[in-house]
C-alpha positions as CSV (number, residue, x, y, z in Angstrom):
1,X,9.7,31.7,-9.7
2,X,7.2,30.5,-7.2
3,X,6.3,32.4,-4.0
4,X,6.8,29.5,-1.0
5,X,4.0,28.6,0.5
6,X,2.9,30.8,3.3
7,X,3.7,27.8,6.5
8,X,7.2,28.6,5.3
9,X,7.2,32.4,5.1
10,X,5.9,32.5,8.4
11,X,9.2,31.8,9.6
12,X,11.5,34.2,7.7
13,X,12.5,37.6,7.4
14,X,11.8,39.6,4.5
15,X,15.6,38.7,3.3
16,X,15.0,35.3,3.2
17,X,11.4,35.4,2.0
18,X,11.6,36.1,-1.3
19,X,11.2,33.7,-3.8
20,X,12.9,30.5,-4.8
21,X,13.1,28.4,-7.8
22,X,10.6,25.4,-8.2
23,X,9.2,23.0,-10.2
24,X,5.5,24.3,-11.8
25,X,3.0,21.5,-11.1
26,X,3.9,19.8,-7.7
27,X,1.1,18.0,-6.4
28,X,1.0,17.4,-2.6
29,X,-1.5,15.1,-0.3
30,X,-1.2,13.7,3.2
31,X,-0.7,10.1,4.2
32,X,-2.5,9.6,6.8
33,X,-1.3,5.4,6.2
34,X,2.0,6.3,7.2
35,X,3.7,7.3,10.8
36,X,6.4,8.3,12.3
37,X,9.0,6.8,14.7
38,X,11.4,8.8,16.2
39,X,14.5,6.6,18.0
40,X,16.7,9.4,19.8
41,X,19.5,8.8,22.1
42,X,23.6,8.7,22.2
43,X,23.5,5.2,20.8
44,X,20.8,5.9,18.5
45,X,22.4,5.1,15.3
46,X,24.8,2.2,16.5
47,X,22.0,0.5,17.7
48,X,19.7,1.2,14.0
49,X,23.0,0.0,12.3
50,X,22.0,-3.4,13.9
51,X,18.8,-3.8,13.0
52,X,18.2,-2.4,9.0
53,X,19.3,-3.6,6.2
54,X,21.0,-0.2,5.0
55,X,23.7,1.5,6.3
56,X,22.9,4.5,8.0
57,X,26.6,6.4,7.7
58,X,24.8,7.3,4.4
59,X,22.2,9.1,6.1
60,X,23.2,12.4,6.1
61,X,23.8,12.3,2.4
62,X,21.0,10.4,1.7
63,X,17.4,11.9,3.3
64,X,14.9,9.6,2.8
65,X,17.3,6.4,2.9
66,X,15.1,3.5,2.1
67,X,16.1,0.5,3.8
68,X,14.2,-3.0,5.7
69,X,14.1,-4.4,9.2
70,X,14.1,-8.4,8.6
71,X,13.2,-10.8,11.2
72,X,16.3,-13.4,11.9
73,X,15.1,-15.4,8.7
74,X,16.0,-12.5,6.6
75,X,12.1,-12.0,5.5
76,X,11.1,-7.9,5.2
77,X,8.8,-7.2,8.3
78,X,8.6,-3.3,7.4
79,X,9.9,-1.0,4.6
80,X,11.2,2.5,6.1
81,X,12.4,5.7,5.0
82,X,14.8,7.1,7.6
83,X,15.5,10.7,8.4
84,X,18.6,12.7,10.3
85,X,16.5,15.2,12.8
86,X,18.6,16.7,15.4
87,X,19.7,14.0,17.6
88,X,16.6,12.0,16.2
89,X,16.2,9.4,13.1
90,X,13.1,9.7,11.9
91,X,11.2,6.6,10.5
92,X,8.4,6.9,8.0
93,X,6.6,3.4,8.2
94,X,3.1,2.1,7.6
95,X,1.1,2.7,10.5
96,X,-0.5,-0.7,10.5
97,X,2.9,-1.8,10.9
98,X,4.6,0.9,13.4
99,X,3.4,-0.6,16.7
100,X,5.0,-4.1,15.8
101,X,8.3,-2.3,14.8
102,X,8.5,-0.1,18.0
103,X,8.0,-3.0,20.2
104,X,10.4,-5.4,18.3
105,X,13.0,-2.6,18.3
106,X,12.3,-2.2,22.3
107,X,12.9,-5.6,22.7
108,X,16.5,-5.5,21.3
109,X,17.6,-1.9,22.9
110,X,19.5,-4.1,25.7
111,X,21.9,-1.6,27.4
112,X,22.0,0.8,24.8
113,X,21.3,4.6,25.2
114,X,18.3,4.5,23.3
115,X,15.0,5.8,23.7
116,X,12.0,5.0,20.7
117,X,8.5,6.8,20.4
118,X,5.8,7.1,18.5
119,X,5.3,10.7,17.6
120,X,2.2,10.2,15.1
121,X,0.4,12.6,17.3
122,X,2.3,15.6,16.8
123,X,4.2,14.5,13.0
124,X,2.3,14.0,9.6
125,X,3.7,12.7,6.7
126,X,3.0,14.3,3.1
127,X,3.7,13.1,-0.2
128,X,4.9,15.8,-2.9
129,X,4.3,14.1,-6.5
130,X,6.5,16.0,-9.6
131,X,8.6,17.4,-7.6
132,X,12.6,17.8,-7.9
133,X,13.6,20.5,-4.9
134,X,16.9,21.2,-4.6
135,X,19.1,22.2,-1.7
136,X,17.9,25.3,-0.8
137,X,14.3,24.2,-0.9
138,X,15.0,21.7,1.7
139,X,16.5,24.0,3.8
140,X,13.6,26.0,3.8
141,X,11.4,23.3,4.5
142,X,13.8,22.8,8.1
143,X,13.4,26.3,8.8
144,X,9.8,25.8,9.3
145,X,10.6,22.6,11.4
146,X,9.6,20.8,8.5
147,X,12.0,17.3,7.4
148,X,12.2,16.3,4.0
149,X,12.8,12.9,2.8
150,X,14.1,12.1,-1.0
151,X,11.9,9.1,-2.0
152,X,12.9,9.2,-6.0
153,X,13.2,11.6,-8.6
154,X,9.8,12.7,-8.6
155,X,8.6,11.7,-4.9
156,X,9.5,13.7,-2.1
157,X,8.0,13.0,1.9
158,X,7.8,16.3,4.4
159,X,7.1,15.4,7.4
160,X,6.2,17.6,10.0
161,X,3.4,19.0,11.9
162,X,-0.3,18.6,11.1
163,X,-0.6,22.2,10.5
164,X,2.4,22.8,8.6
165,X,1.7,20.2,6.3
166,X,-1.9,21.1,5.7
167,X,-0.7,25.0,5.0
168,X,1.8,23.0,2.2
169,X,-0.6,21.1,0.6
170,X,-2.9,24.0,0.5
171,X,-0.6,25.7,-1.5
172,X,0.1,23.0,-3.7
173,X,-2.3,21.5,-6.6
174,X,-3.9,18.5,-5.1
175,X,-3.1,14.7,-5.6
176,X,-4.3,12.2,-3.1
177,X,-3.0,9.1,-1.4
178,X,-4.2,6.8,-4.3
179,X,-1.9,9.2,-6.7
180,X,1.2,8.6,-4.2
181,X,0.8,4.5,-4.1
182,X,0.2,4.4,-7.9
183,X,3.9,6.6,-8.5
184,X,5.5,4.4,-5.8
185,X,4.2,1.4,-7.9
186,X,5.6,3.5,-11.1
187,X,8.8,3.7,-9.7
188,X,8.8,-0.2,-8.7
189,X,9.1,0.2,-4.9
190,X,7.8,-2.2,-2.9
191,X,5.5,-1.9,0.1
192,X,4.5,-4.6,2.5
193,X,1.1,-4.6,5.2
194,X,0.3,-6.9,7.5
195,X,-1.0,-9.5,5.4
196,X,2.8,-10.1,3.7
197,X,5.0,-9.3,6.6
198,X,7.6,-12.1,6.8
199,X,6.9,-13.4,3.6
200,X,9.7,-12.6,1.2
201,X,13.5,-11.8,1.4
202,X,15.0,-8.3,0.3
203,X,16.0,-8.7,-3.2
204,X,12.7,-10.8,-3.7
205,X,11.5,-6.9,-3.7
206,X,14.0,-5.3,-5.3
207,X,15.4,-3.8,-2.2
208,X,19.0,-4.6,-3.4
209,X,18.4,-2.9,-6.4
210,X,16.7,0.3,-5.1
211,X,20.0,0.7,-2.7
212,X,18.2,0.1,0.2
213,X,20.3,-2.9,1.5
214,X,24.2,-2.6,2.2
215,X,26.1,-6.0,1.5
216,X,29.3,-4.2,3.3
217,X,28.5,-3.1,6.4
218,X,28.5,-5.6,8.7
219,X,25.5,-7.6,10.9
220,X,22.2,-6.7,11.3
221,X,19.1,-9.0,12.1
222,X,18.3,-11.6,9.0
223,X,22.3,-10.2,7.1
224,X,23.3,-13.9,6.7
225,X,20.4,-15.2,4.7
226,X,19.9,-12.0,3.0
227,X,24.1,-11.8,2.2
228,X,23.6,-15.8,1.5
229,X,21.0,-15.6,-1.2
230,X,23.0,-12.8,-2.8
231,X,26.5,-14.6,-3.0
232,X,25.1,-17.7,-4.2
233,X,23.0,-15.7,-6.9
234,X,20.2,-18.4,-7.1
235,X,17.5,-15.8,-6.6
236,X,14.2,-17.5,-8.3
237,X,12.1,-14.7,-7.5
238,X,11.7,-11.2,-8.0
239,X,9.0,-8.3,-8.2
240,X,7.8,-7.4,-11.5
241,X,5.0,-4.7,-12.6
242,X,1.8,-5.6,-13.9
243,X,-0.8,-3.6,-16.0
244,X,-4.6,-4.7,-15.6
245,X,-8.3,-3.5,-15.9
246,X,-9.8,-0.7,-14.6
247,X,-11.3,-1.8,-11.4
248,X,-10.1,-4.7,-10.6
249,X,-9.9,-5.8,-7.0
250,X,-6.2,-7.4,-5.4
251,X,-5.2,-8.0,-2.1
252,X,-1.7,-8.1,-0.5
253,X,-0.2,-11.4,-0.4
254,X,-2.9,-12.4,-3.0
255,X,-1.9,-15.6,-5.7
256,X,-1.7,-15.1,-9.0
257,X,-1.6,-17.6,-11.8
258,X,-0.1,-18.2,-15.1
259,X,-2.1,-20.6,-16.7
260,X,-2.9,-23.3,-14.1
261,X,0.1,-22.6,-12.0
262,X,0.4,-20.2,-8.9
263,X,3.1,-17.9,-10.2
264,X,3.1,-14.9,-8.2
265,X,2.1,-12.8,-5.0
266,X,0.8,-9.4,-5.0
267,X,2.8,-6.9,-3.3
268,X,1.2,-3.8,-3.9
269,X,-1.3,-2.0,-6.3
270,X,-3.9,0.6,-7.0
271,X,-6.6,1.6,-9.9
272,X,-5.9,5.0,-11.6
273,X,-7.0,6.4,-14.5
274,X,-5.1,4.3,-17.2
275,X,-6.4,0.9,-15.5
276,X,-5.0,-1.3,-12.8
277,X,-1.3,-0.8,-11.7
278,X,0.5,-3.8,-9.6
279,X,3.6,-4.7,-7.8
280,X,3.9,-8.9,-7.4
281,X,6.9,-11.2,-6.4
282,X,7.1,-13.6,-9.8
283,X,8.5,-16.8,-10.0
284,X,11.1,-16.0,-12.8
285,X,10.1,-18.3,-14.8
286,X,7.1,-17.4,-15.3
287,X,8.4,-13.5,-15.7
288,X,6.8,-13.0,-19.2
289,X,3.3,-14.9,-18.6
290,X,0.3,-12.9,-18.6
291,X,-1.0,-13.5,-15.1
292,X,-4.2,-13.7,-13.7
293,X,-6.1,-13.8,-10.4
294,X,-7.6,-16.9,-10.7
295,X,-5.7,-20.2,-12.4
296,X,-6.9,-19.8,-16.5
297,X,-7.4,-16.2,-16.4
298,X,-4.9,-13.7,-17.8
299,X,-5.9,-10.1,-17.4
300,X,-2.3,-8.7,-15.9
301,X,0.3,-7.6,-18.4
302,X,3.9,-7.3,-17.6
303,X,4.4,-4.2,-17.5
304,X,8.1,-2.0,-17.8
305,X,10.3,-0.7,-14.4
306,X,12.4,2.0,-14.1
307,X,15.3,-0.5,-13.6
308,X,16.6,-3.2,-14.7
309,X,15.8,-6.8,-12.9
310,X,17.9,-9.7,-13.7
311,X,16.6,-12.7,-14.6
312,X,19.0,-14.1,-17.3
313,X,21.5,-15.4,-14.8
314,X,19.0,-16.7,-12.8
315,X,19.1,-20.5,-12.8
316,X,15.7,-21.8,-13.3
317,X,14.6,-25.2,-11.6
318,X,12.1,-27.2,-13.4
């Protein structure tokens, strides 16, 4: 049993301040490359159900639903995690990318009841690495104003504020920010900056198979191509995981090259302790080249993901 940590306490009684059951060895840090939206309002969800690729009647059960906005195109502008707060849904986004998503989404409110903020200045985001809380532990975390946000089975998000979060991480064993990207990475989920916005189509990043787009719903902004592509099945690209030296050096939206030919983008990655770790949308053919970063190198190794991605039925042009 672990005492919780003391931002929580603060807000009990005695009855409820005992102890709870936890994991041994959570690791938190703040991500401070991450905001938070809030878009509150009667129509707040109505409106959200037209513009993601997920379908947010799934929220409740789901904190932390991972979904897309797509521009009309059907290419992934951001990646979100989306929260139930009161009247509010909370959106955890880049922050290099939040600006552009509040002023697309304020551009397509119309007549709805809708109002969007940033509220970066008074929310944080935190990343909690080895953790599996249960129930009861996010309940706590509310009680001290605090929202949690499932992002796997070992990656939880709190958001909440600055204070707060700093009085958890305290408590907590230390990771930082590099240790969150490299477990998202791990857990093959796809992030996109600036540099990649509008480049590729949902299940080009997995994002069909991470449950993060709803082919049942109904329309949102880019669902024909997206629904297209996955009717006809004649998806050519996907994101694989790559292993590669220590120190090595790749940009978002970088080429890569197997053998003489560009085979692949980078879509995310980060150095840790075991070497290189990286995320890049592969031309299936090419799915089990060594790649490199320069045409005739070869110093990225496919590497496994915690799912599988299919590439036997894919039909392969020459």
């Amino acid at each position: 049993m672990i005492p919780l940590p003391k931002a929580i306490c603060s807000v009990f009684n005695e009855l409820h301040c005992a102890t709870m059951s936890a994991m041994p060895g959570i690791r938190c840090t703040l991500l401070p490359a991450y905001s938070v939206v809030a878009v509150s309002g009667r129509d707040a969800r109505s409106f959200l159900q037209g513009q993601l690729t997920n379908d947010l009647l799934g929220l409740e059960r789901h904190p932390g639903l991972l979904a897309a906005a797509c521009n009309r195109e059907g290419r992934v502008l951001e990646i979100l995690r989306l929260a139930s707060r009161g009247d509010a849904v909370l959106i955890v986004v880049r922050r290099s990318l939040a600006a552009p998503l509040i002023a697309r989404l304020e551009k397509s409110v119309l007549r709805a009841e809708v109002s969007i903020e940033d509220r970066s200045d008074s929310l944080a985001v935190a990343g909690m690495l080895d953790a599996a809380p249960g129930g009861a532990w996010s309940q706590a975390m509310a009680a001290a104003g605090m929202t949690m946000l499932v992002a796997g089975p070992r990656r939880q998000l709190l958001v909440g504020s600055p204070l707060s979060l700093e009085a958890v991480a305290d408590d907590a064993d230390q990771a930082t920010s590099d240790d969150w990207e490299r477990c998202c990475i791990e857990d093959g989920e796809p992030a996109v900056h600036p540099e990649t916005a509008g480049n590729w189509i949902p299940q080009m990043l997995n994002l069909d198979l991470l449950s993060a787009v709803s082919f049942t719903k109904g329309c949102y902004v880019g669902q024909e191509i997206v629904a297209r592509t996955q009717h006809l099945g004649r998806i050519k690209r996907r994101m694989l995981r790559y292993a590669g030296p220590a120190a090595a050096v790749f940009r978002p939206g970088q080429a890569l090259y197997s053998g003489q030919s560009q085979a692949a983008q980078v879509v995310a990655s980060c150095d840790g302790p075991r070497g290189m770790e990286l995320l890049a949308v592969t031309e299936l053919r090419y799915c089990g080249d060594l790649l490199g970063s320069r045409p005739g190198s070869s110093e990225l190794v496919p590497a496994d993901l915690p799912y599988a991605v299919p590439t036997a039925a894919i039909a392969f042009d020459a």
